[in-house]
C-alpha positions, 0 to 999 in steps of 0.5 A, a space after each residue: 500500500 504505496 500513497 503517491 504524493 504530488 504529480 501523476 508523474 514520478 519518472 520526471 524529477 521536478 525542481 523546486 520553485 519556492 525561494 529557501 529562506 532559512 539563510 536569510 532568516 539566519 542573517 537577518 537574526 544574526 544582524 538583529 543581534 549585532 544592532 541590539 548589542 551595538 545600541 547600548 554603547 553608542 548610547 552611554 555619555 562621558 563627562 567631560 569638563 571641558 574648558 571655556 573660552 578662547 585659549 590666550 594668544 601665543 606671546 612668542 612670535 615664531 621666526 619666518 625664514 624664507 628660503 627661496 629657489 630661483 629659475 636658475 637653481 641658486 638658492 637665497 636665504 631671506 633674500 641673502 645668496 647662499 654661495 654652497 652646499 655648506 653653508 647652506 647646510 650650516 644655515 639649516 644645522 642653526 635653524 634646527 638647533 634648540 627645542 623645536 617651539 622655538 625653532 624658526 619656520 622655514 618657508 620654501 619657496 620654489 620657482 616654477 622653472 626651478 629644476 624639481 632635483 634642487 627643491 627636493 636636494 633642499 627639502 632632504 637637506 632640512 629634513 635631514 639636519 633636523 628642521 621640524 617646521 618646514 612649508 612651501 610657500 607660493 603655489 599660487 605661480 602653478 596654478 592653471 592658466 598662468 
């Protein structure tokens, strides 16, 4: 005594059509459980007394050195020529000397026809002997259209 269940035909194997949800079912209680553990923390607050008003303004000025490299790759240091290597060196050794608060910053200010191999001979050099506070300055001169 056999039941025969579903279509007249059973030599035919039938696929099944209905979409299997047990995965998304698993997922969307996985994520439901992150989201109620996650919940709480963001929630809690941390006082903090925090100070009020503006901090006073900074009473040592901080020295400006602009070091500067023409279109011909000759170097000056606040307008002063700097004849080689060494004192070149020398001028960046006594810049980086002291605690870095009161070391001066060094604005770099290459011109557009420099030579790219000087101005990054110039910035190892600073960055080797020391100098903390180092910008370049007059980027105004690369922008488009001029």
């Amino acid at each position: 005594m056999g039941m025969n269940v579903g279509s007249e035909s059973t030599t035919e194997d039938e696929g099944i059509v209905d979409i299997n949800t047990t995965p998304l079912i698993d997922v969307m209680l996985v994520l439901l459980i992150m989201l109620i553990i996650t919940i709480p923390l963001q929630t809690q607050a941390v006082s903090i007394d925090l100070p009020q008003g503006n901090p006073p303004p900074s009473t040592v000025e901080t020295p400006v050195v602009t070091l500067a490299v023409d279109f011909d790759n000759s170097i000056t240091w606040n307008g002063q020529p700097v004849s080689s290597e060494d004192e070149l060196q020398a001028r960046l050794r006594e810049a980086a000397t002291g605690p870095e608060a009161s070391q001066p910053e060094v604005h770099l200010q290459p011109n557009r026809l420099a030579d790219y191999k000087t101005v990054v001979h110039v910035m190892a050099d600073a960055q080797r002997l020391g100098v903390t506070k180092l910008g370049i300055v007059g980027q105004e001169q690369f922008a488009e259209g001029q």
